[in-house]
C-alpha positions, -999 to 999 in steps of 0.1 A, spaced: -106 -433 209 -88 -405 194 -84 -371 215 -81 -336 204 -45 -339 189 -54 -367 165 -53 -339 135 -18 -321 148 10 -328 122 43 -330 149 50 -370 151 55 -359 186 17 -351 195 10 -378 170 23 -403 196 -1 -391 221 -35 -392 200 -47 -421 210 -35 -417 247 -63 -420 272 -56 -387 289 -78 -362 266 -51 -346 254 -55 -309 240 -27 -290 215 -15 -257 228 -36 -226 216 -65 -205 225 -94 -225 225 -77 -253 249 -71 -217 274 -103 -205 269 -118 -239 279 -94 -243 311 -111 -206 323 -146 -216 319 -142 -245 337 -121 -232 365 -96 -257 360 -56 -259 361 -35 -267 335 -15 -299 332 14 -289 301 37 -317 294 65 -306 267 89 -329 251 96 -344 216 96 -370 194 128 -391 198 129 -383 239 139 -415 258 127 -407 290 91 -393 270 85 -419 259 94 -440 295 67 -416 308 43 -416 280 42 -457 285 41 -457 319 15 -431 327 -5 -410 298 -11 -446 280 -26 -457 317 -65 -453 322 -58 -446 360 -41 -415 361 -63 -409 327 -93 -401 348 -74 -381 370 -62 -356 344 -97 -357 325 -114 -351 356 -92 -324 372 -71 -311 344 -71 -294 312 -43 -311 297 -18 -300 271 9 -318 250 37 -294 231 63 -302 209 92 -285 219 112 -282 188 79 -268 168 75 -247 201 106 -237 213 93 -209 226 70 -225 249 96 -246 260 122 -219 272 95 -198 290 85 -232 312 121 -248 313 134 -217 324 109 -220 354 116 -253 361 155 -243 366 143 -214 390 124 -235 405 142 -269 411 176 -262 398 177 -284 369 157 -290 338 150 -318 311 125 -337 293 98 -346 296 91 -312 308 58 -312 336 41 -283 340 8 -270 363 -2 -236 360 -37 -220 358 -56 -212 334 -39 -181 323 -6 -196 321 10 -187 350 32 -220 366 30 -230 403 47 -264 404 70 -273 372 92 -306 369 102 -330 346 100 -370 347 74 -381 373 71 -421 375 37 -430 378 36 -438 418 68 -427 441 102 -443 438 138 -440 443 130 -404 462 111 -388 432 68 -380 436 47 -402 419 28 -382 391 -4 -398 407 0 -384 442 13 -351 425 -18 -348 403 -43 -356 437 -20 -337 454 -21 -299 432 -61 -309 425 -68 -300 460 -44 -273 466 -58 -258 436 -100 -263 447 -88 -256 487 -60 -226 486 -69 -211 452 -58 -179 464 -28 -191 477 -18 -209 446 -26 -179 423 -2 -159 440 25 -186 440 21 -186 401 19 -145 398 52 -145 416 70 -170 395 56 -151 366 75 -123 379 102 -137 379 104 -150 346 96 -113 333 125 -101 349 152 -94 326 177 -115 344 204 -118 317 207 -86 307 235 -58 317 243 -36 296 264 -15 316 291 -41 316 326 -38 301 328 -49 261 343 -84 267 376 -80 252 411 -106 248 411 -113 286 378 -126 288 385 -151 257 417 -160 277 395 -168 312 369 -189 289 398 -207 273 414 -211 311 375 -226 322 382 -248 291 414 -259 301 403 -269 338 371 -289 330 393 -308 300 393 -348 307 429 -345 296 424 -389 298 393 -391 276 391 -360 259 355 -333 264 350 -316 293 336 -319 326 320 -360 337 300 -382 328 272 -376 310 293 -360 284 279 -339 257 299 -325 221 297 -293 233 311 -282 193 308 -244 199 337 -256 228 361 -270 200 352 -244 174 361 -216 198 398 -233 210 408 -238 173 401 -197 175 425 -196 208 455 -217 188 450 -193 155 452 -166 176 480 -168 200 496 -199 183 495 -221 218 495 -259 209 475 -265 240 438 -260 229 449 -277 192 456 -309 214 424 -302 237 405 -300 204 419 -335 186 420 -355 215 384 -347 217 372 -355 181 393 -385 182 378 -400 213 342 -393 200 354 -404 166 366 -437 179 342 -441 210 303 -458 210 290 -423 206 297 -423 167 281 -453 149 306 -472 137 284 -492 112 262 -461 96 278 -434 103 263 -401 125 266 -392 159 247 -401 191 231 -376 210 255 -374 243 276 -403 260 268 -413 293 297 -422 307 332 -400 309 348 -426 278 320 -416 250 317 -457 251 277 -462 261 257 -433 241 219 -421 245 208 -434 211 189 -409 200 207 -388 166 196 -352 158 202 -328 127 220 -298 147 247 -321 166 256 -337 129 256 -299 115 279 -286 143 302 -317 147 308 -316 109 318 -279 111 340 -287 142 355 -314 123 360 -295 86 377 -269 107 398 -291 124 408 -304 92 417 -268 76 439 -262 108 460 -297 106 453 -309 76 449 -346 91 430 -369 68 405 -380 98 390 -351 103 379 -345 66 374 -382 68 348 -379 98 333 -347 79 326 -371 50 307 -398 70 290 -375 90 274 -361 56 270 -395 41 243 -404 70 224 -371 66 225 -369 26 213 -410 27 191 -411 60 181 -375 68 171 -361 36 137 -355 20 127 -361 -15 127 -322 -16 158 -317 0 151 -307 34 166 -325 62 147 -343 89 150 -336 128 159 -368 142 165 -402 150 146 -419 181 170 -441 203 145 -470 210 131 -496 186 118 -528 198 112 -514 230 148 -511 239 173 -483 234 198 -487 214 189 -527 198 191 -513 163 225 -503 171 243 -533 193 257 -565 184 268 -597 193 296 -620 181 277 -648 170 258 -625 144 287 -607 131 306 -639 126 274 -655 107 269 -624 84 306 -615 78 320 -655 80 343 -666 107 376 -653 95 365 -613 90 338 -618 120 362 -627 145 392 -594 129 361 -567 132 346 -584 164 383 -582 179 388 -547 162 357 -533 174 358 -546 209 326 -574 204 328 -595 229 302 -623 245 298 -606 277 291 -571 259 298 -540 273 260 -531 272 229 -549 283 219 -579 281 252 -592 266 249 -567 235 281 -549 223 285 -516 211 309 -512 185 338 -487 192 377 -491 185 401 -490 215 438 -497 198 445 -476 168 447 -487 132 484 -489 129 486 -507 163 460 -534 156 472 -541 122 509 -549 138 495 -574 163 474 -587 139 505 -591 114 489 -568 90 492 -541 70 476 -510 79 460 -502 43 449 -539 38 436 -540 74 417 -503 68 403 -524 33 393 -559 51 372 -536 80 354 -516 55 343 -546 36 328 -558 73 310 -529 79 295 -523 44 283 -560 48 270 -554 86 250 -518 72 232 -542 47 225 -566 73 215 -540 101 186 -528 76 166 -555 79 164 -546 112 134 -529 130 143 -492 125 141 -468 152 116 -437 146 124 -414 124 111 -376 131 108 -361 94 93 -327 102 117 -304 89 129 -276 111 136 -240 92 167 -231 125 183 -267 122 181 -266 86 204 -235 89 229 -251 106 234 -280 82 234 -257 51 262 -240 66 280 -270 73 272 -286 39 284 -254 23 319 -251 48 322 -285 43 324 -283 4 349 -250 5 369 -268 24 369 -305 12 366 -293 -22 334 -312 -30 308 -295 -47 281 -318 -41 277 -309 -4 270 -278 -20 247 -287 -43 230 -307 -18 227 -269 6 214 -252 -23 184 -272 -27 177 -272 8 175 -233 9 155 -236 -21 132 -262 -6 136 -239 27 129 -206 7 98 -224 -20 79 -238 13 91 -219 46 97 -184 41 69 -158 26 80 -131 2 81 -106 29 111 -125 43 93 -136 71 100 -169 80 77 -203 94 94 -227 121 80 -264 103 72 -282 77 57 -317 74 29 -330 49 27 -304 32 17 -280 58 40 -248 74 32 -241 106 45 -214 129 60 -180 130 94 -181 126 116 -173 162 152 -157 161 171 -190 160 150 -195 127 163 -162 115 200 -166 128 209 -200 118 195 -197 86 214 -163 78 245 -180 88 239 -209 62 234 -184 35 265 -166 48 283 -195 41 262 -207 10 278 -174 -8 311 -177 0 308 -213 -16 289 -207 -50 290 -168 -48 261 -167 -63 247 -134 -54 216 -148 -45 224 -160 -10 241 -126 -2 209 -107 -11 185 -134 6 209 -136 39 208 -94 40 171 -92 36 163 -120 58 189 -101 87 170 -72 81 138 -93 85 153 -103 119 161 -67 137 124 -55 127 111 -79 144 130 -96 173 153 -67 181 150 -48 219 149 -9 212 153 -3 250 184 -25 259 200 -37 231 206 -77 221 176 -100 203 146 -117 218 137 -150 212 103 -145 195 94 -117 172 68 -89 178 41 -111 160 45 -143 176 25 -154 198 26 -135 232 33 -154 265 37 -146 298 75 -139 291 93 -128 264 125 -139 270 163 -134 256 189 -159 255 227 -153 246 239 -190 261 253 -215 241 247 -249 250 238 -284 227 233 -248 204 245 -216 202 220 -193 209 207 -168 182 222 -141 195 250 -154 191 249 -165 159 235 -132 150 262 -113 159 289 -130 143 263 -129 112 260 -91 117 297 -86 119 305 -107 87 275 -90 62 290 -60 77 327 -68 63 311 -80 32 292 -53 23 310 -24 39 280 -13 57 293 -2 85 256 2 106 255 -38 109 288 -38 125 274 -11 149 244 -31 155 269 -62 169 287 -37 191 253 -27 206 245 -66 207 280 -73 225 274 -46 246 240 -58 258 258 -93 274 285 -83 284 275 -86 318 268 -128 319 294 -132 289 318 -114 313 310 -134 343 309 -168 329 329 -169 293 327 -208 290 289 -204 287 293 -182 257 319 -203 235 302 -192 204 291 -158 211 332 -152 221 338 -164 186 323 -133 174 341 -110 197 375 -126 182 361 -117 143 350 -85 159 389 -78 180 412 -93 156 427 -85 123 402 -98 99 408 -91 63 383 -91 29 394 -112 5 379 -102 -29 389 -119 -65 379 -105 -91 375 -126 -127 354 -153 -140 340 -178 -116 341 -204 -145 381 -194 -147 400 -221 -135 427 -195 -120 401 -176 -101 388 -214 -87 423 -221 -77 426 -185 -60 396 -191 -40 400 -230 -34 435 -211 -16 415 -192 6 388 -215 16 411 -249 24 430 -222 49 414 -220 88 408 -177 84 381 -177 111 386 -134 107 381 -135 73 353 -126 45 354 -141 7 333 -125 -26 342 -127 -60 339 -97 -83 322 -114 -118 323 -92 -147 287 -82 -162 256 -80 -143 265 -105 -118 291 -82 -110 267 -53 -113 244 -75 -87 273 -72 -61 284 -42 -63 248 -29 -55 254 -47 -23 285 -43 -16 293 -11 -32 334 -10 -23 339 -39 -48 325 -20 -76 362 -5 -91 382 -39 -81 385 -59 -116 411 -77 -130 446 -65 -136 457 -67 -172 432 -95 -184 442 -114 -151 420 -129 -125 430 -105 -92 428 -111 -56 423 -74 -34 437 -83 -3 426 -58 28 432 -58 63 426 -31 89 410 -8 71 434 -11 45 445 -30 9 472 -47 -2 483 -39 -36 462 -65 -62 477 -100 -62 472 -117 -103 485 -150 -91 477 -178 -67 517 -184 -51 516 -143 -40 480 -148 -27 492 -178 -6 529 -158 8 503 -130 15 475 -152 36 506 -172 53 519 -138 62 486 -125 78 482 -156 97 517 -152 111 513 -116 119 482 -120 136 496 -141 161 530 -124 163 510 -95 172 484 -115 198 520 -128 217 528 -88 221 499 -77 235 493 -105 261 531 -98 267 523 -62 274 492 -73 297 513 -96 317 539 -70 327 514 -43 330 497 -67 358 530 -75 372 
């Protein structure tokens, strides 16, 4: 028998259908029901490709025993949490104050009003290993809640309190200036597994905001430190069981401190942000590996995580078969039968394949644990011809691991995550020099903009099956605005400027606080809850305010409107207190306040886009790491015309003498015009230089100051 959320569209709720608890989706009706009848509320948030969900969803909401519990006592509630994520931070954030700790699946009671009294997160059907069993829990709150009614009310008003109260928030604080981007990179440096590479132990996430922000540190002051923090970390994850070695993609999160075993599960935002920690990382060295790893990454997304229309799909699950991970582990005896004995045993020695595994039940996980250059000399080999033999292997393993049993896929198409891998299709194509990761980001904006965005600007959080559903919440707004950001300085087709200024403007009507400063996570019409929350930490994500005000500070170079910049120094302002206090919380949000500090400079070329010069002058820009910079070209005729309405200062730069011109400015202040590509390059190399040169002097002048 189906239950109430046999007609919901998230493959999430989908899974629960035909569960035996009488499962309701979130909204009014469901609330209205829970009054009349006097009864708590039993929410359960999680999503799709969750492990431990799923573990919970098996071993207790697919069980006709703590079924009749729930249906008897409960009004019961499944949410997704990436369709909801607004839902999800209001409860998760009272299940930190709470217990200390958070997760998924995420277990909620509350009454019927929404207000929780006992939150938590896996319960195992009866008690083990020192955790309550969800069936004594659920007996357990059932008679609190007929017995002490009164008693439990107030328990829930004063957590509800508590969520209400702005706890985040001080806008009092100092601007976060150099010093505090010093103490994050210090926090940096003492979690750093200087044997592994990441920070902090085991479970070990990305953490690419981390990396992004440390390639910021070694631009600014030149220090080789956090450049070698950064590459031994993208080379162990490169190299380690987190990446798939066979299909390309990265895991969710290792858990262990080597990045050998990996939870399974793959999601759109960690292949967005690794790639742009990666294409960075490559426009900083200049190592083949990291434009190598950029490639692969967008290889799995543009084959596996595409839709017809050109949207991208949430995620991968981690279980098929039952098991975590089987689609992804091997053993010797099948390599060696689909690759023959020869090239079985090279990749199975190569890739660490062994008979007694190094995951369960005798499985392997492919990784590589001697270098390419070292295995090919033991082997007697030469590197190239070595590099040729193991591709050969894993082309032949990919075709053989499709037959397998795949593991779910999640295709509803998120509008926030869909941001992020625009921007790093688009960054990836300046950098790499491949236009069709950018063709491939314009037709998911258009796909994004044709079925997700109404012509108000106003934005919806899903799509799948034809259906939109959901307003729109700042990270919606943010991430996307960031992809368009990016998107421009690509194709410059005015377009994305236009679109990425109207849906900004979009975003401060509606999610902006007019009493404190800084963003809120939902808009003024979503949905109210019992708290509306802000967020400036960036985790697995940067938050959106974050992301909005490196977005606000860019637009504002770009267009020379000088009230967006203002609106990022109010935003700065407004966490400056938690930023302040704990820097390596905020890696990305510090990344603006080093656009927003240092010398950034416009960079605008004027001449024909289809001129091969003017590609060359801009192809010298983008293959550079300027994290300070901004990039427009100046077209002739009404594309031109288009720009300068936006950005009015560009209106009077044209080419010199019939020559494609770069305008070079810096501090509030030009260059004279630069009509070929070798002055623009002596120019950008002296910028870069000077930067730094001037960086050294001030932290010199700080250091004696204190002394």
């Amino acid at each position: 028998m189906a239950n109430h959320l046999v007609n919901e569209k998230s493959p999430y709720l989908l899974q629960h259908a035909h569960n035996p608890v009488d499962w309701y989706p979130w909204g009014e009706e469901t609330f209205k029901k829970a009054e009349r009848e006097s009864k708590p509320i039993f929410l359960s948030i999680g999503y799709a490709t969750c492990h431990w969900c799923h573990v919970m969803a098996h071993e207790s909401f697919e069980d006709e025993e703590v079924a009749r519990i729930l249906n008897k006592n409960y009004i019961s509630i499944k949410v997704d949490r990436e369709e909801r994520p607004d839902v999800d931070q209001v409860y998760m954030t009272a299940c930190q104050a709470l217990t200390g700790q958070g997760g998924w699946p995420l277990s909620v009671f509350m009454t019927p009003e929404g207000k929780p009294f006992f939150v938590g997160t896996y319960f195992p059907k009866t008690s083990r290993f020192g955790r309550p069993g969800l069936i004594g829990l659920l007996t357990m709150l059932a008679d609190k809640w007929r017995s002490e009614n009164e008693i439990v009310r107030k328990s829930a008003d004063q957590l509800t309190q508590t969520l209400q109260s702005p706890t985040d928030i001080d806008g009092c604080g100092s601007i976060p200036g150099p010093e505090t981007m010093r103490l994050c990179y210090q926090q940096l440096s003492s979690s750093f597994d200087s044997r592994s590479g990441g920070f902090g132990r085991a479970p070990k996430f990305p953490t690419p905001a981390n990396l992004n922000f440390l390639l910021r540190q070694h631009h600014r002051e030149g220090d080789s430190r956090p450049l070698e923090m950064v590459e031994k970390t993208l080379a162990a994850m490169r190299w380690g069981g987190l990446f798939d070695q066979i299909g390309f993609g990265f895991h969710r999160y290792a858990v262990d401190a080597q990045w050998l075993v990996p939870h399974f599960e793959k999601m759109l935002y960690d292949q967005a942000l690794l790639a742009l920690a990666y294409t960075e990382a490559f426009q900083v060295t200049g190592r083949a590996l990291y434009a190598r790893v950029t490639n692969e990454i967008f290889t799995y997304v543009l084959r596996d995580m595409t839709s017809p229309e050109g949207g991208f799909y949430a995620a991968e699950d981690a279980d098929s078969e039952g098991h975590e991970g089987r689609f992804y582990v091997w053993k010797p005896q099948e390599v060696k039968e689909t690759l023959g004995l020869d090239l079985g045993e090279l990749f199975c020695r190569f890739h660490d394949i062994t008979p007694a595994g190094n995951f369960e039940a005798g499985f392997s996980i492919p990784h590589v644990s001697t270098p390419v250059k070292a295995f090919a000399e033991r082997e007697g080999l030469k590197p190239a011809d070595l590099e040729i033999r193991l591709e050969e292997a894993r082309r032949i393993l990919f075709a053989r691991r499709e037959k397998r049993v795949h593991p779910f896929k999640d295709d509803k198409i998120l509008t926030a995550w869909n941001g992020l891998m625009i921007a790093a299709l688009a960054k990836g194509s300046q950098a790499l020099d491949r236009p069709e990761y950018a063709e491939a980001a314009v037709r998911a904006f258009d796909f994004i903009s044709a079925r997700l965005m109404k012509r108000n600007g106003r934005l919806m959080r899903r799509y799948r099956q034809g259906e939109a559903a959901y307003q729109g919440y700042l990270d919606d707004y943010a991430f996307l605005v960031w992809g368009l950001i990016e998107l421009y300085e690509t194709t410059f087709e005015v377009r994305f400027l236009e679109q990425a200024l109207t849906i900004n403007r979009v975003m401060l009507e509606l999610f902006w606080d007019n009493d404190k400063g800084g963003l809120f996570f939902t808009g003024r019409d979503n949905e109210p809850l019992v708290a509306r929350q802000k967020d400036v930490n960036d985790g697995a994500m940067p938050s959106g305010n974050s992301v909005a005000a490196l977005n606000l500070l860019r637009l504002g170079r770009m267009t020379g409107d000088t009230r967006l910049e203002n609106r990022a120094d109010e935003l700065v302002r407004a966490f400056a207190g938690p930023v302040n206090d704990y820097p390596m919380a905020h890696a990305h949000f510090l990344m603006a306040l080093d656009f927003m500090s240092g010398s950034g400079s416009e960079i605008i070329i004027a001449g024909d886009p289809s001129n091969e010069a003017v590609r060359a002058m801009a192809q010298a820009v983008r293959k550079r790491f300027l994290p300070g910079k901004v990039l427009l070209l100046r077209p002739g005729g009404e594309d031109g015309r288009g720009l300068a309405v936006l950005a009015p200062f560009t209106e009077a730069m044209r080419p010199q003498d019939g020559r494609p011109t770069a305008y070079l400015c810096q501090g509030y202040a030009c260059r004279r015009p630069l009509t070929n590509q070798a002055d623009l390059e002596e120019a950008l190399n002296f910028e870069t230089k000077n930067r730094v040169r001037q960086n050294r002097q001030q932290r010199s002048e700080i250091l004696q100051h204190q002394t």
